[in-house]
ZADO-1210 file (C-alpha; in nm, 4 decimals, padded with zeros to 6 digits):
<atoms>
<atom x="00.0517" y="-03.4621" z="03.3664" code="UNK" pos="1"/>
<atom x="-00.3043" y="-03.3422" z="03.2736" code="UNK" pos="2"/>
<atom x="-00.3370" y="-03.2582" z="03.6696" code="UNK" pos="3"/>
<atom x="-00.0332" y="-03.0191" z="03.6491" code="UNK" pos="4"/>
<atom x="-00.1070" y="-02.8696" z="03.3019" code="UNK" pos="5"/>
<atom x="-00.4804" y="-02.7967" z="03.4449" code="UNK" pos="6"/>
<atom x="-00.4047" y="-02.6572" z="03.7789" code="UNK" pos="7"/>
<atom x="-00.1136" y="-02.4265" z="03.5578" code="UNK" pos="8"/>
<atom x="-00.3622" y="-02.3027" z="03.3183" code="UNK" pos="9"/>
<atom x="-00.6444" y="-02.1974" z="03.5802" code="UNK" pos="10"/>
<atom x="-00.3571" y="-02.0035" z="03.7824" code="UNK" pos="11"/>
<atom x="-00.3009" y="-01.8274" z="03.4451" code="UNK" pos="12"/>
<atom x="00.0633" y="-01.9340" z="03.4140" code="UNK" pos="13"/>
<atom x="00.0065" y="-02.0906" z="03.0542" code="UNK" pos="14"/>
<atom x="-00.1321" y="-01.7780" z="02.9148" code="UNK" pos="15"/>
<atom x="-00.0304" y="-01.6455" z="02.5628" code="UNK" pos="16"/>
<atom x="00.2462" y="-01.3921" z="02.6819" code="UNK" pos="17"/>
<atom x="00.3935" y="-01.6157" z="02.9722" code="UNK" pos="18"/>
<atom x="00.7664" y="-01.6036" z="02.7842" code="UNK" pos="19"/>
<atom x="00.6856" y="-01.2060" z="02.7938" code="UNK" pos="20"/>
<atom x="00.6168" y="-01.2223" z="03.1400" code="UNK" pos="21"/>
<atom x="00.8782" y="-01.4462" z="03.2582" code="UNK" pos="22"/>
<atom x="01.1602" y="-01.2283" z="03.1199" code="UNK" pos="23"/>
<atom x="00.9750" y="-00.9375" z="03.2455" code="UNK" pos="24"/>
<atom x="00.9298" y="-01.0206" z="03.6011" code="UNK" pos="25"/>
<atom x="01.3401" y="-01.1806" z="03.5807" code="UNK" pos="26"/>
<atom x="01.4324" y="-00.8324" z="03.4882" code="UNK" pos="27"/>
<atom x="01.2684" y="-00.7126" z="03.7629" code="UNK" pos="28"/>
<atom x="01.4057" y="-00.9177" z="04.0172" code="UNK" pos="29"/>
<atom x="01.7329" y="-00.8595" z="03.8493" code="UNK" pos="30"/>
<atom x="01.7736" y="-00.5231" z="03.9101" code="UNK" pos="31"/>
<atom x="01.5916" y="-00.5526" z="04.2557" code="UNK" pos="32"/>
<atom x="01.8857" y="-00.7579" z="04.3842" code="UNK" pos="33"/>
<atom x="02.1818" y="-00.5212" z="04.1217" code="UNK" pos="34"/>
<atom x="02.0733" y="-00.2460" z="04.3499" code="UNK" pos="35"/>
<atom x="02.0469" y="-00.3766" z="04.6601" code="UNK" pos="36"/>
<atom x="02.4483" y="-00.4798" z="04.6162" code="UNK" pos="37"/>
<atom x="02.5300" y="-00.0965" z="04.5817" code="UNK" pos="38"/>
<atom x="02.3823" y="-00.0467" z="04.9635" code="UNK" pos="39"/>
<atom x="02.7488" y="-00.2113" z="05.0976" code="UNK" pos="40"/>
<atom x="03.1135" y="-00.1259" z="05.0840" code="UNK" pos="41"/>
<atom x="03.2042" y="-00.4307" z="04.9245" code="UNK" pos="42"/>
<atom x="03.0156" y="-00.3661" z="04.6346" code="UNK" pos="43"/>
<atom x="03.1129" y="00.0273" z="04.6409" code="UNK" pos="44"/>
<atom x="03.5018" y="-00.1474" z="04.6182" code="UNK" pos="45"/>
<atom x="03.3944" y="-00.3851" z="04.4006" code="UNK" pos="46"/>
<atom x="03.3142" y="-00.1225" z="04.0967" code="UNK" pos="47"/>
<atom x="03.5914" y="00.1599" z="04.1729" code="UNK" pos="48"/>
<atom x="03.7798" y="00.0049" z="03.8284" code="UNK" pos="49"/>
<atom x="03.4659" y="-00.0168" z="03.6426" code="UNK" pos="50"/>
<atom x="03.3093" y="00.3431" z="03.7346" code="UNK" pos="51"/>
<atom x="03.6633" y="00.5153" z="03.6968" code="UNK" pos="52"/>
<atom x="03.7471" y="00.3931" z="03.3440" code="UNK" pos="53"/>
<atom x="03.3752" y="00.3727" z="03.2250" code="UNK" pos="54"/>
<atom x="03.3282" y="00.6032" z="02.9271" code="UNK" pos="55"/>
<atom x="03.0347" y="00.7816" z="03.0410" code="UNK" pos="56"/>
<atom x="03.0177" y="00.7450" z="03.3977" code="UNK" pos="57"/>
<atom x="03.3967" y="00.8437" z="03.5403" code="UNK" pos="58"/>
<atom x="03.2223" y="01.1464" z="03.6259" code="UNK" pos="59"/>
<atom x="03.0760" y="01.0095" z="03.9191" code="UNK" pos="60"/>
<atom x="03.3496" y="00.9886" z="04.1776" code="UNK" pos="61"/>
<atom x="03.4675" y="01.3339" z="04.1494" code="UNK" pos="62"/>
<atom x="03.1129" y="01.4948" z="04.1589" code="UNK" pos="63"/>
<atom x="02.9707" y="01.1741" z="04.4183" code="UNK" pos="64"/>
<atom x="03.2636" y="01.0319" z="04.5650" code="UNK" pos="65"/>
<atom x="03.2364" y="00.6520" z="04.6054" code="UNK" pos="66"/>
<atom x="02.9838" y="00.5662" z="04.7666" code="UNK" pos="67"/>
<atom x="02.7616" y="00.8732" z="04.6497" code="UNK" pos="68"/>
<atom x="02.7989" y="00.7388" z="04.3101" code="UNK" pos="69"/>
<atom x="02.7344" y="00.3181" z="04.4356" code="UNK" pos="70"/>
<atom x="02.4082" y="00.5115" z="04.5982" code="UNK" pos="71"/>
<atom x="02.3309" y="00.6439" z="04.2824" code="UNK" pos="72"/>
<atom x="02.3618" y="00.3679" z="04.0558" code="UNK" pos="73"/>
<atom x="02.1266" y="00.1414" z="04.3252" code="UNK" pos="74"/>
<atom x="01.8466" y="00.3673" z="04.2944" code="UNK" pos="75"/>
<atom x="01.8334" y="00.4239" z="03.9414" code="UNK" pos="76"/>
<atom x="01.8819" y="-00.0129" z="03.9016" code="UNK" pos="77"/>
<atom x="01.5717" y="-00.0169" z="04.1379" code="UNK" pos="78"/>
<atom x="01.3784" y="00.2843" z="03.9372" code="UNK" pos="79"/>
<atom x="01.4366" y="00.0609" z="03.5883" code="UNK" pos="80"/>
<atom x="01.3107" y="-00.2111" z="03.7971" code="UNK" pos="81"/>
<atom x="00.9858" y="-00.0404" z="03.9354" code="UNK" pos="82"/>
<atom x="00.9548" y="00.1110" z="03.5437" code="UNK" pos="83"/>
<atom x="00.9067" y="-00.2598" z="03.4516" code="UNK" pos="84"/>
<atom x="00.7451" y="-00.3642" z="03.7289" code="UNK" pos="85"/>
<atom x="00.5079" y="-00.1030" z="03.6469" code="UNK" pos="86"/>
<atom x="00.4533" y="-00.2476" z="03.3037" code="UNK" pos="87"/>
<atom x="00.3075" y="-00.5467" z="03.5326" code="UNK" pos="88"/>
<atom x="00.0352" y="-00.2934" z="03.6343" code="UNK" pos="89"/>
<atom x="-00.0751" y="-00.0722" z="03.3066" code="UNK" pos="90"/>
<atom x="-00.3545" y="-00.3099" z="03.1636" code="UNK" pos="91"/>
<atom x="-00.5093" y="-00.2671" z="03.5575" code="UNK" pos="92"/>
<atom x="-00.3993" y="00.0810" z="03.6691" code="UNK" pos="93"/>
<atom x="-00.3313" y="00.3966" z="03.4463" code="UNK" pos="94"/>
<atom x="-00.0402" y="00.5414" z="03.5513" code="UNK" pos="95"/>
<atom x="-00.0256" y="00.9017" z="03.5704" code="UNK" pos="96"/>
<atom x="00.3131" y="00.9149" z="03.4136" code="UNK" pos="97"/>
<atom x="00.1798" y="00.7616" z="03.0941" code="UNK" pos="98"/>
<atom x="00.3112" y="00.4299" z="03.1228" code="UNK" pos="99"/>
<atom x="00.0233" y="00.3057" z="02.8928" code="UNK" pos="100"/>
<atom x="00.0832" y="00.5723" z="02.6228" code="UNK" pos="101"/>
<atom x="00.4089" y="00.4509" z="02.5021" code="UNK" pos="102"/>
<atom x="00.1772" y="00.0842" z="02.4965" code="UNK" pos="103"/>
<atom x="-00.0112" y="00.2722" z="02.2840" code="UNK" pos="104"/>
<atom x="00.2158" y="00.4294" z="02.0772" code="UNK" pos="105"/>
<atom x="00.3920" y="00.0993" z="01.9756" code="UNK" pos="106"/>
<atom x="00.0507" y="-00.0335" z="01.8666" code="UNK" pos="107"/>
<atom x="-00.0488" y="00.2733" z="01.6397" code="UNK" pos="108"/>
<atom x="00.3255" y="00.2444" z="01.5016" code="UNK" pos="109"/>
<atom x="00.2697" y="-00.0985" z="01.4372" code="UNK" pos="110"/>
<atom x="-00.0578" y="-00.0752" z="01.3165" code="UNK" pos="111"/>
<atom x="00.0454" y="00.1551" z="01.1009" code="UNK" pos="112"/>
<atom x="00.3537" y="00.0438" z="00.9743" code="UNK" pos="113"/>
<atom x="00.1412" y="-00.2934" z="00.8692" code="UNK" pos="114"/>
<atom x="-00.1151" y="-00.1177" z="00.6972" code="UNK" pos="115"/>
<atom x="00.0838" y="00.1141" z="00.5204" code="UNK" pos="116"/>
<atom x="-00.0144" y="-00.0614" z="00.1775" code="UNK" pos="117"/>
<atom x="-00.3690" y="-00.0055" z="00.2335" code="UNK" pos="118"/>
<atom x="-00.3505" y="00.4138" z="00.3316" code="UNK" pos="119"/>
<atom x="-00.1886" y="00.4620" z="-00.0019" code="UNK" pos="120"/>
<atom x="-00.2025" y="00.7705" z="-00.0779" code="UNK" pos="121"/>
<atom x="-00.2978" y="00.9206" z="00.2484" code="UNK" pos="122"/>
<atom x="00.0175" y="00.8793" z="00.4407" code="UNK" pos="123"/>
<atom x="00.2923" y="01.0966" z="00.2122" code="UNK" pos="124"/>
<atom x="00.6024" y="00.9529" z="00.3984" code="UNK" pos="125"/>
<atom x="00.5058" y="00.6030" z="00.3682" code="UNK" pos="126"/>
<atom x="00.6015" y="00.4079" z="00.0313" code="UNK" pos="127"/>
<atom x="00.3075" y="00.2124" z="-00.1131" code="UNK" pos="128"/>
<atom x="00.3619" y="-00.0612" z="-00.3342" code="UNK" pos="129"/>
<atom x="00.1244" y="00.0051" z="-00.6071" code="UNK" pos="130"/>
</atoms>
């Protein structure tokens, strides 16, 4: 058991984020095969009662038609899934697209939102607990 637990922590599989990764790279692949599905007819037949009653998307066949609108929901399934795929990427590669600044923005938020007590009377909109 040492053996295993060894050879998974130099691959880097027992690292401190591997549940964050794991659901990650399952969304990915998730959406990688959603998408593929809307390439056939089956699947295009599959969804006509699900796209025409859908609250915000029977607008598709009429402006699409079927299979425009099966075409369109498999490429925006595999842009989600190159989005987080991407995520994969943004400690190695800046993206010029600024996947890294919305990183970035969670940490200030968070950052800030946990050291709200301490900027007092600095940050107006933010109660302090004097």
């Amino acid at each position: 058991m040492n053996s295993l637990m060894t050879c998974l922590g130099k691959l880097g599989v027992l690292k401190k984020d591997f549940d964050y990764h794991l659901l990650r790279a399952s969304m990915v692949v998730i959406f990688l095969f959603f998408g593929y599905q809307k390439w056939f007819q089956y699947e295009a037949q599959a969804l006509i009662p699900y796209i025409s009653h859908g609250p915000l998307i029977f607008w598709m066949y009429p402006v699409f038609g079927v299979r425009g609108a099966t075409y369109l929901l498999g490429v925006s399934e595999w842009l989600f899934g190159a989005f987080l795929f991407a995520g994969f990427l943004e400690q190695k590669v800046r993206s010029p697209w600024g996947f890294g600044g919305m990183r970035q923005l969670h940490r200030d938020v968070h950052y800030h939102s946990a050291n709200a007590g301490r900027l007092g009377g600095i940050c107006q909109r933010v109660p302090c607990n004097d």
